[in-house]
MIMARKE-580633 format. One record per residue (C-alpha): x, y, z. Coordinates in nm, 3 decimals. Layout:
<rs>
<r><X>X</X><Y>Y</Y><Z>Z</Z></r>
...
</rs>
This chain:
<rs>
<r><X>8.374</X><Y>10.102</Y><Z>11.643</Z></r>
<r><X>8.571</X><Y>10.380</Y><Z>11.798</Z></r>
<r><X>8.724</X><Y>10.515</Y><Z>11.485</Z></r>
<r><X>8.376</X><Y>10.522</Y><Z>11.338</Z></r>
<r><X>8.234</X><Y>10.743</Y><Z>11.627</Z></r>
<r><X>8.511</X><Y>10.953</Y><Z>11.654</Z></r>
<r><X>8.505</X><Y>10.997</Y><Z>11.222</Z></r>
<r><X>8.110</X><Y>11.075</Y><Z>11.246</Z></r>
<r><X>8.217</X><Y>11.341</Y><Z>11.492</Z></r>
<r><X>8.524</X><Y>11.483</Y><Z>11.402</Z></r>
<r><X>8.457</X><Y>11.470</Y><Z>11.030</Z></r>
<r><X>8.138</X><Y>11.713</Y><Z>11.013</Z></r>
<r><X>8.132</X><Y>11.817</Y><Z>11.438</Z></r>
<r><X>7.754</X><Y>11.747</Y><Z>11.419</Z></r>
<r><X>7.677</X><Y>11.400</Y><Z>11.543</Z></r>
<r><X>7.563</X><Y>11.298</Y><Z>11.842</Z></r>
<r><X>7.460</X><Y>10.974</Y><Z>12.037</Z></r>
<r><X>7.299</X><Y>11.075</Y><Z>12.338</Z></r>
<r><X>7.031</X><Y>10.964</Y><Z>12.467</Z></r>
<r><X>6.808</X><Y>11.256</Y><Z>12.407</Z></r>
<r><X>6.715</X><Y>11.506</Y><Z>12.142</Z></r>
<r><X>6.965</X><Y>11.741</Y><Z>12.087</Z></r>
<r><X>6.778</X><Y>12.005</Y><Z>11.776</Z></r>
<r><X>6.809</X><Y>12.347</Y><Z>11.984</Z></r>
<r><X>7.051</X><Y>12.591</Y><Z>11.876</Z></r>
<r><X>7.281</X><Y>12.599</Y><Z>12.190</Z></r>
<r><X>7.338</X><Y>12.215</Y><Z>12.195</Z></r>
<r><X>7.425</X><Y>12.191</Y><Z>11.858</Z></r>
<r><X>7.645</X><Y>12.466</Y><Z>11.891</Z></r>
<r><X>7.821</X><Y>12.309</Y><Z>12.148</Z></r>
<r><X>7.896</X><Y>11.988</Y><Z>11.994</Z></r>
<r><X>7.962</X><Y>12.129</Y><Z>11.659</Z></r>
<r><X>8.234</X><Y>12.357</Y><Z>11.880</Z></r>
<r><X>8.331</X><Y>12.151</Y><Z>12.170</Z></r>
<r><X>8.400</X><Y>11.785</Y><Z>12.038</Z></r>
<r><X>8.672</X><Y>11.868</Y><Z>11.764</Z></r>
<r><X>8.868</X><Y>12.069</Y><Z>12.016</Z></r>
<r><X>8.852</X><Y>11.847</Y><Z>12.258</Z></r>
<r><X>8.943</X><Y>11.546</Y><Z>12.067</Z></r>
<r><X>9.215</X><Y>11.691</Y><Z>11.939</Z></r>
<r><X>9.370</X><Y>11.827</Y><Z>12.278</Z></r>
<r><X>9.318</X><Y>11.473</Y><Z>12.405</Z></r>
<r><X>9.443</X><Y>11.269</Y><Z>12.102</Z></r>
<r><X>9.757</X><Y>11.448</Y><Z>12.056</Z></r>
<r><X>9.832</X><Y>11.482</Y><Z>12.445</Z></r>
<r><X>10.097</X><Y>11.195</Y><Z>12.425</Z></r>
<r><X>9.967</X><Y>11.112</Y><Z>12.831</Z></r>
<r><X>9.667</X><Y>10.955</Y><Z>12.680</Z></r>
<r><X>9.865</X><Y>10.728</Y><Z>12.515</Z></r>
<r><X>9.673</X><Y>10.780</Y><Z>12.204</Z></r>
<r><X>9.922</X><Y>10.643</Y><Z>11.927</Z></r>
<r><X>9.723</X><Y>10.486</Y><Z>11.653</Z></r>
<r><X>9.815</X><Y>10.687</Y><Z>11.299</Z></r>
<r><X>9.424</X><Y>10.679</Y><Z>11.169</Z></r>
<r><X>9.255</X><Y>10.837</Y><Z>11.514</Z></r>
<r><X>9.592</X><Y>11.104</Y><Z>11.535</Z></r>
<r><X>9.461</X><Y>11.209</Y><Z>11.153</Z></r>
<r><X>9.099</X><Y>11.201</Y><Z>11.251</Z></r>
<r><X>9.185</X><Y>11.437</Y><Z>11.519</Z></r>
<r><X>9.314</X><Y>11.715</Y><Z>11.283</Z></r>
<r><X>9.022</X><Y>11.687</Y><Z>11.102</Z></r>
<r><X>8.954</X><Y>11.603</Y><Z>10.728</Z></r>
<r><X>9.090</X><Y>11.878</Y><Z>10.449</Z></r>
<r><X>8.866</X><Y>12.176</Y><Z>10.421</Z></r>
<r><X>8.724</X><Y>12.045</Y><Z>10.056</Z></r>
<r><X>8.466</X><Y>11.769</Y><Z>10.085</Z></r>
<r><X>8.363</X><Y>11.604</Y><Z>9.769</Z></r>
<r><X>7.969</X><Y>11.544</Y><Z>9.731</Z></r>
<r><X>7.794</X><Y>11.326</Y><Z>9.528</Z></r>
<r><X>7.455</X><Y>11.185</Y><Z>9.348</Z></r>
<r><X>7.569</X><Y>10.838</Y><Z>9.306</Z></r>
<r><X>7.831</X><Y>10.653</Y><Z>9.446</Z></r>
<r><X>7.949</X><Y>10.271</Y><Z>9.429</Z></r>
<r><X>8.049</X><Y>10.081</Y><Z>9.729</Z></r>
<r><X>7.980</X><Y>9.746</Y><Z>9.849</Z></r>
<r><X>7.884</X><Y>9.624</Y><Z>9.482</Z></r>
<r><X>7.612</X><Y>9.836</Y><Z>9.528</Z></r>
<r><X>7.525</X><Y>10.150</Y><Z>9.325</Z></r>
<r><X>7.369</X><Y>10.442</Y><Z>9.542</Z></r>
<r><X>7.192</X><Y>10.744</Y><Z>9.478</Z></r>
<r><X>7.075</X><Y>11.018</Y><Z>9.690</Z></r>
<r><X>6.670</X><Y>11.047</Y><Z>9.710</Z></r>
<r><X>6.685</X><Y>11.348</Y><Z>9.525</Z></r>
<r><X>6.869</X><Y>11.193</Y><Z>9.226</Z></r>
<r><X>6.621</X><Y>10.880</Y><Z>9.232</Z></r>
<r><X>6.282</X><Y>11.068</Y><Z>9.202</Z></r>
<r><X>6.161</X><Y>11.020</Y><Z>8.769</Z></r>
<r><X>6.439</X><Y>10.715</Y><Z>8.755</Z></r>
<r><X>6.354</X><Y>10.358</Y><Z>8.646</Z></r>
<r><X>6.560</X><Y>10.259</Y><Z>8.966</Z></r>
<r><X>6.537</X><Y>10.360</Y><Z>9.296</Z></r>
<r><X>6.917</X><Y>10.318</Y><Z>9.491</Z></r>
<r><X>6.831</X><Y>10.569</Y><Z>9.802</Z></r>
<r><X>6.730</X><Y>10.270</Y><Z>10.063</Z></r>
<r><X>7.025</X><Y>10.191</Y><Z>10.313</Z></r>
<r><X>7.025</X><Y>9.946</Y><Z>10.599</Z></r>
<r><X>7.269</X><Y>9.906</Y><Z>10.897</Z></r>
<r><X>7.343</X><Y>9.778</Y><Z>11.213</Z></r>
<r><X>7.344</X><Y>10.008</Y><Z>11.514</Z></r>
<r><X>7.317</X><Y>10.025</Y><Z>11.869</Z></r>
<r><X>7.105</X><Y>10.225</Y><Z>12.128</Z></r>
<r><X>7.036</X><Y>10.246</Y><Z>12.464</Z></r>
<r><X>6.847</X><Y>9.930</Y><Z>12.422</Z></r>
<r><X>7.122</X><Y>9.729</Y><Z>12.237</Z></r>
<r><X>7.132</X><Y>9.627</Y><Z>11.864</Z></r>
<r><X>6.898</X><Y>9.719</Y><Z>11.622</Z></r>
<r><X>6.841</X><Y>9.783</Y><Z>11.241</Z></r>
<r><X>6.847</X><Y>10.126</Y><Z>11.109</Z></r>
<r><X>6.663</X><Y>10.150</Y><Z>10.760</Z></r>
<r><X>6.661</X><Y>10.490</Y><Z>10.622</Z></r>
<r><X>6.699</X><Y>10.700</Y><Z>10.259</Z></r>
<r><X>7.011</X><Y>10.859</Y><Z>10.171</Z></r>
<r><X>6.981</X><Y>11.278</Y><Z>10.130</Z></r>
<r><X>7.342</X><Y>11.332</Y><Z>10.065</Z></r>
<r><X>7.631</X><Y>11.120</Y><Z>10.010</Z></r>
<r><X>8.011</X><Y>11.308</Y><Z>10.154</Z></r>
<r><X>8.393</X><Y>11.204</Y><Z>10.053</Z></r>
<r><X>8.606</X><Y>11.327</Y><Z>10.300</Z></r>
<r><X>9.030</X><Y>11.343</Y><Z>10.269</Z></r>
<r><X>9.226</X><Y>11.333</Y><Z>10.641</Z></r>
<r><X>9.567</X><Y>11.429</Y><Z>10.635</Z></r>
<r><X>9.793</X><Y>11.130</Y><Z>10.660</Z></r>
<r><X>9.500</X><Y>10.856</Y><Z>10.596</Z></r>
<r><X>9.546</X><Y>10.656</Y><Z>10.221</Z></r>
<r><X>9.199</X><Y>10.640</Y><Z>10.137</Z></r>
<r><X>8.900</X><Y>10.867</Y><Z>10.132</Z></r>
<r><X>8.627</X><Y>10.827</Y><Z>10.330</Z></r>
<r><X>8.266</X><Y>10.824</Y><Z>10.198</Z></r>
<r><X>7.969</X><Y>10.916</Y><Z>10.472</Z></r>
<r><X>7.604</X><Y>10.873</Y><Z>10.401</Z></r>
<r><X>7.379</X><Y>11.162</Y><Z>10.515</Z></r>
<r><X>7.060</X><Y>10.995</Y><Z>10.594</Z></r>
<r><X>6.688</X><Y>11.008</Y><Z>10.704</Z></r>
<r><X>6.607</X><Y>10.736</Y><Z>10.939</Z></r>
<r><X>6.295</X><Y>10.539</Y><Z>10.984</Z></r>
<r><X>6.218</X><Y>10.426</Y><Z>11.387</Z></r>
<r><X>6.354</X><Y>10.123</Y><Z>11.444</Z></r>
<r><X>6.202</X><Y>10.050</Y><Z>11.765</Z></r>
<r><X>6.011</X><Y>9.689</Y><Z>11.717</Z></r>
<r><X>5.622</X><Y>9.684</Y><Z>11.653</Z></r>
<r><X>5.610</X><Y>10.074</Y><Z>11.669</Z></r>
<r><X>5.869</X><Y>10.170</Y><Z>11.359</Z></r>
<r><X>5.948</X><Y>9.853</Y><Z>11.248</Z></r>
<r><X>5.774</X><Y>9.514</Y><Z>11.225</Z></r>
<r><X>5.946</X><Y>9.140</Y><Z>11.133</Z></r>
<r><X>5.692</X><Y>8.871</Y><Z>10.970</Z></r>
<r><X>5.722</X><Y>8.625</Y><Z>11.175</Z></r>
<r><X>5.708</X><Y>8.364</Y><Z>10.892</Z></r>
<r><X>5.876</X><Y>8.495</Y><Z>10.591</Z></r>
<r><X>6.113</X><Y>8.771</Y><Z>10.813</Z></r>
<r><X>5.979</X><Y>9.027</Y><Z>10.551</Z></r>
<r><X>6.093</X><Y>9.386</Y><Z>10.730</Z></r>
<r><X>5.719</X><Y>9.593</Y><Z>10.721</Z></r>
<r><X>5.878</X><Y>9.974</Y><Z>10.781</Z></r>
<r><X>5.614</X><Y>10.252</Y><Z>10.919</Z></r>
<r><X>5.760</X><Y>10.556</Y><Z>10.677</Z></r>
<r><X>5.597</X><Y>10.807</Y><Z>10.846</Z></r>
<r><X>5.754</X><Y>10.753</Y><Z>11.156</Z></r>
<r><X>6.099</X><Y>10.875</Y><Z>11.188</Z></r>
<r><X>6.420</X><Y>10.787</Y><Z>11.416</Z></r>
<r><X>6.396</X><Y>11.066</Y><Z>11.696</Z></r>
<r><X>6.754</X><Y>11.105</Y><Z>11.782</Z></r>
<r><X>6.979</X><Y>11.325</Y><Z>11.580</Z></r>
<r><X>7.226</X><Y>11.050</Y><Z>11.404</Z></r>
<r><X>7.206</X><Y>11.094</Y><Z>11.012</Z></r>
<r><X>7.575</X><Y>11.012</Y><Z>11.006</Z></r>
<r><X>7.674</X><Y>10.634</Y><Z>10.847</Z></r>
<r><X>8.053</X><Y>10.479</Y><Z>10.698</Z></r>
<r><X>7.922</X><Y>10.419</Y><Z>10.351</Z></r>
<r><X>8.137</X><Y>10.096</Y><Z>10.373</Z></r>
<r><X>7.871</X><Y>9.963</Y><Z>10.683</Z></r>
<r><X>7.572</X><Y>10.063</Y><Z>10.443</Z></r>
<r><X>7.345</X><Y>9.762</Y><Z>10.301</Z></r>
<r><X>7.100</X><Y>9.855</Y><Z>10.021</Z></r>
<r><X>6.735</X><Y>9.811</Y><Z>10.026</Z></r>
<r><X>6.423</X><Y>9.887</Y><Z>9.826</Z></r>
<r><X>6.123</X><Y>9.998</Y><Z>9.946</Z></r>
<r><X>5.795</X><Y>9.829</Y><Z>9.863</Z></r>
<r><X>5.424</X><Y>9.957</Y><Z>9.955</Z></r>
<r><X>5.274</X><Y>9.654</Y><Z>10.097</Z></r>
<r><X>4.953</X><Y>9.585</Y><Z>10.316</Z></r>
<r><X>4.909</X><Y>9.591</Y><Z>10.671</Z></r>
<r><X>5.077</X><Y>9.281</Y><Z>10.824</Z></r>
</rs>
């Protein structure tokens, strides 16, 4: 779980987990400046004892060329951004995952809007992030479980409030949105 965290945030500086909003200028700008610097002073400062070859690559940072994509396969499954859904007979921008907040474990559904390949120095395999839109997943306000047939009812319209679009595409379950009634 560490090297994920510290990819989300070293990879494209922007992430955050906080617990509260972070969208105004000067708090972005300090994460997208602080966190890589300070990661890398503290990885490569052999005190820490930091000594695991992935999280001493993630530290430098990925190469300066990131790859982006439309569609991309992982998983078995085949996913597209939303943009590259809309007028297709199939619809492959609905991801699921598993994530924690301040109030322990819950599931994150959401709709791809860009799809990144990464390269770090040193690593042997790229490393695919999902951009994504996320739907609340707080229970019975953004998200609500039948009780009988555990269908997931989602409330579109109301959206994850932290700043967080950041998933490992290898985490990512797909699913497919439905219209349904009121449960």
């Amino acid at each position: 779980m560490l090297k994920e965290g510290l990819l989300m945030y070293t990879s494209l500086s922007i992430a955050t987990r906080s617990s509260h909003i972070l969208k105004d200028p000067i708090s972005q700008t300090r994460i997208h400046g602080e966190f890589p610097e300070w990661f890398r002073a503290y990885a490569n400062d052999k005190a820490n004892g930091v000594t695991d070859p992935d999280l001493l690559s993630l530290a430098w940072g990925p190469n300066s060329m990131v790859k982006t994509w439309h569609k991309y396969y992982i998983n078995g499954y085949k996913f597209h951004t939303k943009a590259w859904s809309q007028g297709k007979k199939t619809i492959n921008s609905g991801v699921y995952v598993k994530g924690v907040t301040g109030g322990g474990e819950d599931d994150f559904y959401g709709v791809i809007q860009h799809i990144f390949e990464l390269e770090y120095y040193k690593l042997p395999h790229k490393v695919a992030l999902f951009y994504c839109q996320w739907f609340d997943p707080k229970r019975n306000r953004g998200t609500k479980i039948h009780p009988q047939y555990d269908i997931v009812d989602i409330k579109m319209n109301r959206e994850y409030d932290l700043y967080d679009p950041f998933i490992i595409a290898q985490k990512a379950r797909q699913v497919y949105y439905v219209p349904s009634p009121e449960m």
